[in-house]
C-alpha positions as CSV (number, residue, x, y, z in Angstrom):
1,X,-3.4,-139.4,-24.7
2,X,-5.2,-136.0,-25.1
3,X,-4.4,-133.7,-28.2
4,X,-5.1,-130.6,-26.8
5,X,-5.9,-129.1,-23.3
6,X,-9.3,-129.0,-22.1
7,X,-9.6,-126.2,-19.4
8,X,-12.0,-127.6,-17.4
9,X,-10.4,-131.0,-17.1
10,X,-7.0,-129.1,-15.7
11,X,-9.2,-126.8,-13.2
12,X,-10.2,-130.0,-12.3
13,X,-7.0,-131.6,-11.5
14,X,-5.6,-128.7,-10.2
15,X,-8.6,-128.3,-7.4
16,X,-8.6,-132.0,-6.7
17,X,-4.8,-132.5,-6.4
18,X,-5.0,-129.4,-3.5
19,X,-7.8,-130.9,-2.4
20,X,-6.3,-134.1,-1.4
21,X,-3.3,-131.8,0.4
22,X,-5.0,-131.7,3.4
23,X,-3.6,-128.3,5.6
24,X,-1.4,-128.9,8.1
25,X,-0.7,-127.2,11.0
26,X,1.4,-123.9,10.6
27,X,1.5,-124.4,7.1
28,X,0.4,-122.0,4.5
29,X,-0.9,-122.6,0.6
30,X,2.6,-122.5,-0.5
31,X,3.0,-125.8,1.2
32,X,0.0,-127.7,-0.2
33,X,1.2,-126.2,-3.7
34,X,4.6,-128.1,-3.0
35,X,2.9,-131.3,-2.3
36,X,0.0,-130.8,-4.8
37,X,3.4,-130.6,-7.4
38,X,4.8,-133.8,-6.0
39,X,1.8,-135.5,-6.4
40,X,0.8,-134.3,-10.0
41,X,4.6,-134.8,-11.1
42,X,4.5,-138.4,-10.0
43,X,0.9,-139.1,-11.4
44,X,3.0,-137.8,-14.6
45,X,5.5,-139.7,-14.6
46,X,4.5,-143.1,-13.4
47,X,0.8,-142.9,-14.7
48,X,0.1,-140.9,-17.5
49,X,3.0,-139.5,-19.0
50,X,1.0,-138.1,-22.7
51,X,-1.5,-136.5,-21.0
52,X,-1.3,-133.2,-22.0
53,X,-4.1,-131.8,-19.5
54,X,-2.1,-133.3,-16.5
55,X,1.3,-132.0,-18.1
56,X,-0.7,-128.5,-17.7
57,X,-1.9,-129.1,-14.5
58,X,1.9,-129.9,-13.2
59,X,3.2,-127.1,-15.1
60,X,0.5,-124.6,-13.5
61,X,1.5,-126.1,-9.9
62,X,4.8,-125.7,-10.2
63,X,4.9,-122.3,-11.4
64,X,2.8,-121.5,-8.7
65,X,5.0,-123.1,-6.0
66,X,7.9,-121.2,-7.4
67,X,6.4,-117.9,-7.5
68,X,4.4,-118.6,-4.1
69,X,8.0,-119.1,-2.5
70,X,10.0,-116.9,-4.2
71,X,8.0,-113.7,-4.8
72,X,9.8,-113.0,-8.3
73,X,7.9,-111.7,-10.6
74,X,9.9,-113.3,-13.3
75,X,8.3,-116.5,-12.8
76,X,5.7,-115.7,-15.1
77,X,8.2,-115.7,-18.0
78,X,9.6,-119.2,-17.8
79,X,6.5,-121.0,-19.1
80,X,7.1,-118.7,-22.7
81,X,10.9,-119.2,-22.5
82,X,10.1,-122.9,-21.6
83,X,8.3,-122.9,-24.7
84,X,10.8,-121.5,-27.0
85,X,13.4,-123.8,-25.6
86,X,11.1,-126.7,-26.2
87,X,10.5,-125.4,-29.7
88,X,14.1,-125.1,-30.7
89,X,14.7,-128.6,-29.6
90,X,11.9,-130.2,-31.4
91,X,13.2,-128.2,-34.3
92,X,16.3,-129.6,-34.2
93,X,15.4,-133.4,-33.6
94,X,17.0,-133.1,-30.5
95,X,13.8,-133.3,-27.8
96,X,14.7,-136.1,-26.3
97,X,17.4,-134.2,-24.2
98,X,14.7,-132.5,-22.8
99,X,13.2,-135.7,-21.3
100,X,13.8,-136.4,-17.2
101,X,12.3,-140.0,-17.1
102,X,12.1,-143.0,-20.0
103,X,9.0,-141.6,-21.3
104,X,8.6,-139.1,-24.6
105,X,8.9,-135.4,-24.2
106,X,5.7,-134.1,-25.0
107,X,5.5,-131.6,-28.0
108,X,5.4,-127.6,-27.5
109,X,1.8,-126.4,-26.0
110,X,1.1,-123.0,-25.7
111,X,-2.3,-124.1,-23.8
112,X,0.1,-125.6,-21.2
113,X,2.9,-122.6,-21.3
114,X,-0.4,-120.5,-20.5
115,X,-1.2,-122.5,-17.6
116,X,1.9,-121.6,-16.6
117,X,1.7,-118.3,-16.6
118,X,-1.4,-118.8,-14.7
119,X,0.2,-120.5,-11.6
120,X,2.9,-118.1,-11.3
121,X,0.4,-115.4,-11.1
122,X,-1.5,-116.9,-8.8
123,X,1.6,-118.3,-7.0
124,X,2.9,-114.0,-6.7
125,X,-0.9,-113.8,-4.8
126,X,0.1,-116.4,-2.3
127,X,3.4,-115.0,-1.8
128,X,1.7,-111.8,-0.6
129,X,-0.9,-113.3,0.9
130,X,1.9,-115.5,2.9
131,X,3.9,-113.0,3.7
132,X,2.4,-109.4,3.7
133,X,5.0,-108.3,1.6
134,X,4.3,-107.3,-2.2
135,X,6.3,-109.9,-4.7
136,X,8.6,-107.7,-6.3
137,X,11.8,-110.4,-5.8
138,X,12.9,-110.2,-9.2
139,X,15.9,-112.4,-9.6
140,X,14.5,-114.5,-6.5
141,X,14.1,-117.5,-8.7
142,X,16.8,-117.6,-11.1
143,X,18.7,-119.4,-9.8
144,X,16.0,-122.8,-9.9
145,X,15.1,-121.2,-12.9
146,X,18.7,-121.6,-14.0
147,X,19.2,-125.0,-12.7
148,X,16.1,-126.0,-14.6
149,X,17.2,-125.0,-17.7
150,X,20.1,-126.3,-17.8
151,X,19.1,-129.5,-16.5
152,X,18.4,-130.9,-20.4
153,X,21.6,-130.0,-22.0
């Protein structure tokens, strides 16, 4: 397990795990994001679940895939409010309703909630990159956004 993130070894991950999503036809970045997710959430969970840098690296990717397909500008929040939500619940003793396999819930990062924010932004620059439309959705992604949160309780 690593105590905190090391930038370079999450760029890392993050440009290899696209990488290995080869493009396929008709498909745009917003799809390799999807699959580059999959793949970085299973590594996660079946491989190293305390790794903090891959935990950033799967947070980054799936704030980007979010953004990328939603356009909502939002997007960039819910890596702070995941982080507050996080926070209460370690607070309280109560983390381990936050957890979606048998593994621990890893502790409050804001490293990682900055990665975050990173792949949503970059995720809004696929979006219009996608699409030719400026990502001004707001609202677009609540409603994951919702389901997410409300996932742990």
């Amino acid at each position: 397990m690593t105590d905190q993130v090391a930038d370079s070894t999450v760029q890392s991950m993050i440009a290899q795990s696209l990488a290995q999503q080869l493009a396929r036809p008709g498909e745009t970045i917003v799809h390799r994001v999807s699959r580059s997710f999959r793949a970085l959430q299973k590594r996660r969970r079946e491989v190293e679940p305390l790794n903090i840098n891959l935990a950033a690296a799967e947070h980054y990717m799936y704030a980007r895939f979010l953004a990328g397909t939603s356009g909502d500008p939002s997007v960039k929040m819910a890596p702070t409010l995941y982080g507050l939500k996080k926070r209460v619940y370690f607070a309280l003793g109560i983390q381990d309703r936050m957890a979606t396999t048998q593994n621990p819930v890893l502790p409050p990062d804001s490293a990682v909630e900055s990665w975050g924010k990173k792949g949503a932004s970059d995720g809004l620059v696929d979006y219009t990159t996608t699409t030719g439309l400026p990502a001004t959705n707001y609202g677009n992604a609540a409603s994951s956004l919702v389901s997410e949160a409300r996932r742990y309780n």
